[in-house]
N, C-alpha and C positions, 0 to 999 in steps of 0.2 A: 504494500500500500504506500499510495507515496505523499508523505509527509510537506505540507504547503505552512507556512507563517506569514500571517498577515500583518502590516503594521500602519495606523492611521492614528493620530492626536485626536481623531471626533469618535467620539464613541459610538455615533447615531452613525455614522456610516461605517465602520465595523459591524454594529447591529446589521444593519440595510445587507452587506457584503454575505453576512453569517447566514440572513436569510434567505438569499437569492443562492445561494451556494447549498442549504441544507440536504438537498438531493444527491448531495455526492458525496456523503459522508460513509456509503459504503466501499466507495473508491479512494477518498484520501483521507487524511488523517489534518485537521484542522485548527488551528491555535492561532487567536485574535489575539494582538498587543497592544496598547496604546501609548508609547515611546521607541526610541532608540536603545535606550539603556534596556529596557525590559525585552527586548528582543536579544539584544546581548544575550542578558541573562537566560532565556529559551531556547537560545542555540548549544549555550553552554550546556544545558540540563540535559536536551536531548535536537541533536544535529537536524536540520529540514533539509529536503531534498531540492524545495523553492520557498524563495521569500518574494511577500509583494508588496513593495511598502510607498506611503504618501511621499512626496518633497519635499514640500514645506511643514516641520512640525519644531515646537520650540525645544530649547534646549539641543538636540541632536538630529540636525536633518535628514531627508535622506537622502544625502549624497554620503555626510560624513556614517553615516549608520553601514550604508553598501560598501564603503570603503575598508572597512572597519569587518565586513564577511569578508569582502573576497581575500584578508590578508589572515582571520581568523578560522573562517570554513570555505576555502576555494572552491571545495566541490559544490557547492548551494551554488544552485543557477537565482540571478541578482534582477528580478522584474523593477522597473517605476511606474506604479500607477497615479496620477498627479494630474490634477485641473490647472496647476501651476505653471505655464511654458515659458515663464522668462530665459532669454538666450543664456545666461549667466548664470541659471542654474542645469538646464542642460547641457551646456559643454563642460559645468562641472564634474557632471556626472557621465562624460561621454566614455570614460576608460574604467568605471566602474558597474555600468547596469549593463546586462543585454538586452535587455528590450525597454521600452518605453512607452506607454501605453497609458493613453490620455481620458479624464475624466469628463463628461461621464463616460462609462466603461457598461456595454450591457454583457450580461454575465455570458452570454453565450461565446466575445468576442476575449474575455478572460479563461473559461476554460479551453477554448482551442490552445489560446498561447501556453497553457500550465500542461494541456495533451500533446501539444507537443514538443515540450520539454521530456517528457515523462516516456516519448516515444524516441524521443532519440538517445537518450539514457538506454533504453533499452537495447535498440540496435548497435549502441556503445557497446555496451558488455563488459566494461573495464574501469574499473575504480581509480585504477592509478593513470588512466591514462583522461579520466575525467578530473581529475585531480590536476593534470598538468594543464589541460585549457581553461581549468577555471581560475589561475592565476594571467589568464590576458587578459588586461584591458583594452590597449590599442597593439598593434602589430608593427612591427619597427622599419620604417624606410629604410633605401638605399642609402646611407648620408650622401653622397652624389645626388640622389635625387632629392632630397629634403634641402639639399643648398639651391637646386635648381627652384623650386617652390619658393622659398624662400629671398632670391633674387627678385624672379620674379613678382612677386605681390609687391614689393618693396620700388618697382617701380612707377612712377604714375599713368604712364601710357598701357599698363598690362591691362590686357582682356582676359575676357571669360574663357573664349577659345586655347589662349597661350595657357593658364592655369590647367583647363578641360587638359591641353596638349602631355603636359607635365604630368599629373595624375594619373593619364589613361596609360602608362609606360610602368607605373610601377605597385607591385601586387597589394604591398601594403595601404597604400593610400587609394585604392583602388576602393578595398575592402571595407576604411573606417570612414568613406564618404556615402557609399551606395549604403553600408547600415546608417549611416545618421540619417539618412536624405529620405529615408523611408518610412522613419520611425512613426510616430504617431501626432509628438508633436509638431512635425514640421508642416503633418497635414499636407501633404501633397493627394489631390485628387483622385490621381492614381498611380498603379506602382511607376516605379522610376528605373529603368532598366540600362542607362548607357550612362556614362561617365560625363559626356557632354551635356548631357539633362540635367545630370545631378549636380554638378557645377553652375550653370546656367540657375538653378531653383534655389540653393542655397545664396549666391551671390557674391561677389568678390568682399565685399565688409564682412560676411559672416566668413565665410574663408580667410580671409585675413584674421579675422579674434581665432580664429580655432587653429592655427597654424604661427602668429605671432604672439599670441597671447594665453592658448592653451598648450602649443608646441605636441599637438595633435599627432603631428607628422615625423617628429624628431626619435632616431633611433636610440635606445640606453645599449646597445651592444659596444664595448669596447672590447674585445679581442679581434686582433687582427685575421684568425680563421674564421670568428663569425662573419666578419665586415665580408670578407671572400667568397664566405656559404650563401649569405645572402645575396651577392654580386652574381653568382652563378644559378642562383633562382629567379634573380629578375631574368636575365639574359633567356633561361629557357623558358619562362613562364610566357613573355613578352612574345618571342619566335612562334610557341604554341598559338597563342591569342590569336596573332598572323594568322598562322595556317590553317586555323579554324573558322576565320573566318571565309581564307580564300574558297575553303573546302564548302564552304556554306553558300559562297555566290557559285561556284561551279556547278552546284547540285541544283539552281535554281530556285534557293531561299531567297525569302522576301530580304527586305533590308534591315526591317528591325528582327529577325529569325537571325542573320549575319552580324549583329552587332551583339544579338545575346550570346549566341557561340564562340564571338571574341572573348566577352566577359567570363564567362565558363571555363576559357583558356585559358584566361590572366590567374584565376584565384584555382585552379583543379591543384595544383603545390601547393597552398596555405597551410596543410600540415606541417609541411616541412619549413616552414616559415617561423611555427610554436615549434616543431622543435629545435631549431636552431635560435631561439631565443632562451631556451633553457640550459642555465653553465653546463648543469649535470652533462646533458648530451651533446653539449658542444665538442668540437675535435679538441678543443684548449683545455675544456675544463674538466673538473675531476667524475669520475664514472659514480654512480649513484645503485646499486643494486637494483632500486625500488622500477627504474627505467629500463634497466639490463635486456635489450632484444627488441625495444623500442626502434635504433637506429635504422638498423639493419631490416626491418619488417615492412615491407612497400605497403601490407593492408593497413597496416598501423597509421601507415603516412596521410593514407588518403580517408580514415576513420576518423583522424584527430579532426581533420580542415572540414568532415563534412559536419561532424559534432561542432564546429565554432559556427559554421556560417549558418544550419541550423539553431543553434542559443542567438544567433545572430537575426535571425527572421527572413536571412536571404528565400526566394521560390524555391521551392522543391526540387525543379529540374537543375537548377545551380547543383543544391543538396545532392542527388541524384548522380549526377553526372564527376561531382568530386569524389564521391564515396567511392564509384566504381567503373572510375572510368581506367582501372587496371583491367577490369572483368566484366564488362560491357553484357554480359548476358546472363550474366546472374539478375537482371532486370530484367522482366517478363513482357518486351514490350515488341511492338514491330516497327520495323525500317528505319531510315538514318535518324536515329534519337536523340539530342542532344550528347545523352553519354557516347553512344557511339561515336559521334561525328569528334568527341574530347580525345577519345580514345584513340582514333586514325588520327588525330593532328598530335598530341602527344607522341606517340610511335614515329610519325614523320619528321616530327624537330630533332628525334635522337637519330632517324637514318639520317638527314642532311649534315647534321653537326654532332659527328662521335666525338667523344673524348672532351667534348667542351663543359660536361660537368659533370661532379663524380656519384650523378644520382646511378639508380640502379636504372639500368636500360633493359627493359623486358621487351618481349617479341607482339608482335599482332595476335590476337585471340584468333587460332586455328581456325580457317576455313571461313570466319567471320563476314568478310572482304567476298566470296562467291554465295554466302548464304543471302544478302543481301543484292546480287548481280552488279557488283562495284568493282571487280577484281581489274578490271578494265581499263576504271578510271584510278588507281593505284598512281600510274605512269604520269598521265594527263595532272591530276593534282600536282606529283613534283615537280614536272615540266612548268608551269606555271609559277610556280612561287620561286624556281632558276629565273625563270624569267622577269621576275618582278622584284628581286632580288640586286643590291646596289651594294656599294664598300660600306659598311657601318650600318646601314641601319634598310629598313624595308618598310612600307608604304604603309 
């Protein structure tokens, strides 16, 4: 059963909460608070699986309350539900909540997000390895690229396109702008699916507080093999993004079908992203038991990024297509699927460029490629992207 803590300063909407919720007491296990500190203390007594707590409340808000889990119980997935949207208090809380979830709240649009928390735990299966995503808050730029953002904003003639430009190249800012831009309070009408949208809707002011002012974007890696691991995952993740997209206009996808299977490309490594932010598993830092088989484990890789972007709210096909896009047919689905089409552009960045990063290079899923009457167009995809293909950098 899985254990939910709720935390609001009004009592009457605690009450409201407890009763709109009573139906599901044979499914979760329930506990109203009315502070920060009193939730401490219930975490302390007996750990929750999720917490869902107000913003604004006195003495201990919650930003400083969720800050305060994720360093005390990491594994507790960090909800904010809040009528509250002041900018100020959500980019406080941008590297401590996963979700954001704005008041009112009808209960139906709270248990989906607390179901599927509760479902991706499950398809987790792995304590210690929810353990280690739930110490992210934001995911650490390239520093190369976080100088380039950085330049950028800082001058007066920068556009929305040159910022869009900068972000849509690198996984991590990729990642904590499409989760903010989505959230609840930003209130965007509908989802937000391309890099350029989501720049464009947030707006260069608020980009700039969340990037000069919250340093959003700024890496805490200082080992020189991290700075490396991460250089070598922008580089393949980026290539992929490419290829999936070319792979998506060649097939005769729309454009916004071609722009998501970019996105899909850029973030399908964000595992490997958390775990190259963790000393423990870093090539530098000291080896950690509790990790031991983590590195080395490709499903591990692509279970961590599909568990964050999931706690994250990312679509499903995102989710999907990260999780398994090693094994494209362990998903029960028909013809070039999102995960499939990750899966042949992942595979293709490692045939084009061997040796250029020391992930694990695996094969095409057998037979995959004729079961779908593609084997064909194999050729035709690489030919194209040789072709489109320039010194440094590609379209």
């Amino acid at each position: 059963m899985i254990r939910v803590l709720f935390v609001d300063d009004e009592v009457n909407v605690l009450h409201a909460m407890g009763r709109s919720l009573h139906h599901m007491r044979k499914e979760w296990s329930m506990e109203f608070v009315a502070s920060g500190v009193a939730a401490l203390e219930a975490l302390a007594a007996r750990p929750a699986d999720v917490i869902v707590s107000d913003m604004r409340m006195p003495g201990m808000d919650g930003w400083q309350l969720l800050a305060e889990v994720k360093l005390r119980h990491p594994q507790t997935v960090r909800l904010i539900l809040s009528g509250h949207a002041d900018p100020v208090s959500i980019m406080r809380s941008v590297g401590t909540a996963h979700q954001y979830l704005a008041k009112p709240c009808e209960s139906a649009e709270l248990k989906a997000a607390i179901a599927r928390t509760e479902m991706l735990r499950r398809h987790l299966n792995n304590a210690t390895l929810a353990l280690l995503v739930g110490h992210v808050g934001t995911l650490p730029s390239v520093p190369r690229a976080f100088q380039e953002i950085l330049d950028c904003l800082q001058r007066p003639e920068a556009s929305v396109a040159d910022a869009a430009a900068i972000i849509g190249r690198d996984v991590a800012m990729t990642a904590n702008v499409m989760k903010l831009v989505n959230s609840a309070f930003f209130g965007a009408p509908q989802p937000v699916r391309t890099v350029d949208r989501a720049v464009a809707y947030l707006g260069l002011e608020t980009l700039c507080a969340l990037v000069l002012g919250h340093s959003i974007f700024k890496s805490d890696l200082t080992s020189a093999a991290q700075k490396q691991k991460l250089e070598q995952l922008l580089t393949h993740s980026l290539d992929t993004a490419i290829t999936a997209r070319v792979i998506a206009r060649q097939q005769g996808l729309s454009v916004a079908e071609s722009e998501h299977a970019y996105l899909a490309g850029m973030l399908h490594d964000v595992g490997r992203v958390v775990i190259t932010m963790h000393p423990a598993l870093s090539a530098a830092g000291p080896r950690d038991s509790a990790f031991e088989g983590v590195m080395d484990n490709e499903r591990h890789h692509a279970e961590i990024g599909a568990y964050l972007l999931g706690l994250w709210a990312f679509p499903s096909p995102i989710v999907e297509a990260t999780a398994f896009h090693h094994r494209p047919s362990e998903m029960p689905q028909q013809g070039l699927t999102l995960t499939r089409l990750v899966h042949f552009a992942d595979r293709m960045s490692h045939e084009r460029h061997p040796g250029g990063s020391d992930q694990v290079e695996g094969e095409l899923e057998p037979e995959l490629l004729e079961r779908l009457g593609l084997a064909d167009r194999w050729p035709v995809w690489r030919q194209t992207l040789d072709e489109l293909e320039s010194p440094g950098s590609l379209p």
